[in-house]
C-alpha positions in Angstrom: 4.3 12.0 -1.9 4.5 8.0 -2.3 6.8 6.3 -0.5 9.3 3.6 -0.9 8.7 0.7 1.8 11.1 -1.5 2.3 12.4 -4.7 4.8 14.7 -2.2 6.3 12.2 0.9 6.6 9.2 -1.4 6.8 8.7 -1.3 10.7 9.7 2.0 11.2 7.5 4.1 8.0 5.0 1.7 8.3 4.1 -0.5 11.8 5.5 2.7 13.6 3.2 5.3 11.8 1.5 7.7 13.4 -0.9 7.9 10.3 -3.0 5.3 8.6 -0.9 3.4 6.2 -1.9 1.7 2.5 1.2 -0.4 0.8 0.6 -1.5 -2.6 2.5 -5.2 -2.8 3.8 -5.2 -6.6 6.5 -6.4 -8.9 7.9 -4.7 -12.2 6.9 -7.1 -14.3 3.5 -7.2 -13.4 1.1 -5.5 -16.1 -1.6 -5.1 -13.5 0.5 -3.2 -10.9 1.6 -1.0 -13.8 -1.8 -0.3 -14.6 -2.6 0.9 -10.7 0.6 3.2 -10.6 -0.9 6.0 -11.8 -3.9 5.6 -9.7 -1.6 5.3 -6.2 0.6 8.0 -7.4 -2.6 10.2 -7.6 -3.9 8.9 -4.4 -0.7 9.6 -2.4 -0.7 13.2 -3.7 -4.7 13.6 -2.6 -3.7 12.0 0.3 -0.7 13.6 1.6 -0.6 14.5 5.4 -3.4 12.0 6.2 -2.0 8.8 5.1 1.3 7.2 4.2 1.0 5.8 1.0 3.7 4.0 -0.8 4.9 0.8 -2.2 6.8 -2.3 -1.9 8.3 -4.7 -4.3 7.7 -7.8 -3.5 10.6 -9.3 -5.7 12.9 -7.1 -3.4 11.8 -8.0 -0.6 10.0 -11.3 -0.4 10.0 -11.4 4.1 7.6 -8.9 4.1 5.0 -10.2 1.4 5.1 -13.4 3.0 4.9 -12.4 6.1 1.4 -10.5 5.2 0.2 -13.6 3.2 0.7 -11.8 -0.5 0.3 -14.1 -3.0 -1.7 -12.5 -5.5 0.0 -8.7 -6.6 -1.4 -6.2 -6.7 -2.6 -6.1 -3.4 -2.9 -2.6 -1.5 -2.9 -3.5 2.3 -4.2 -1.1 4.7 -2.6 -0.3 8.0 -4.1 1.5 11.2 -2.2 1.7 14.3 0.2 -1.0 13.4 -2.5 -3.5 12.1 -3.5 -5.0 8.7 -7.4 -3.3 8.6 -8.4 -3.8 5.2 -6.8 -5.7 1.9 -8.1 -4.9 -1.9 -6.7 -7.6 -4.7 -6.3 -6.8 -7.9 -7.2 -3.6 -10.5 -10.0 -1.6 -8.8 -11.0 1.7 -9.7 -9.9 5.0 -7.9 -13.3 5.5 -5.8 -12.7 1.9 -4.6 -9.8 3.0 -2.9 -11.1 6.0 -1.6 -13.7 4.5 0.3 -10.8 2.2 1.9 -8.7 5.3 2.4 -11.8 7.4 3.7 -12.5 4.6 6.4 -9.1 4.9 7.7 -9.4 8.9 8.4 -12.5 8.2 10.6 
């Protein structure tokens, strides 16, 4: 299941988790977020039960990008316990990701 972060939810689903956390920073209009969709959708299904793993548009709620320093979309920020852990920028390949996601679970 992905999930929808928001500036309202944002504390709770994500600095509150119990579980590891990735948030993929993107906008509608952005080709490149696009192209990850279907590789985060994939991701939160293989995923599901281990980590939260969802998105946030950054037109819709511009606080929380800037509060994590996103300038550059996409950007998948990883969360453990509350904290920023790990950041990837840009379109990466699936297995990229996984190593990320992989280093959370241990």
């Amino acid at each position: 299941m992905e999930y929808k972060f928001t500036a309202d939810n944002f504390q709770q689903e994500v600095l509150n988790s119990s579980q590891p956390v990735m948030v993929d920073f993107f906008a509608n209009w952005c080709g490149p977020c696009q192209m990850m969709g279907p590789v985060i959708a994939n991701l939160a299904e293989e995923y599901a039960g281990k980590i939260k793993i969802g998105k946030i548009n950054v037109d819709e709620n511009p606080g929380v990008a800037q509060a994590y320093e996103v300038a550059t979309i996409p950007n998948l920020v990883f969360f453990k316990d509350g904290k920023v852990v790990n950041r990837v920028i840009g379109v990466v390949p699936d297995n990229v990701l996984k190593e990320k996601l992989d280093a959370l679970l241990k």
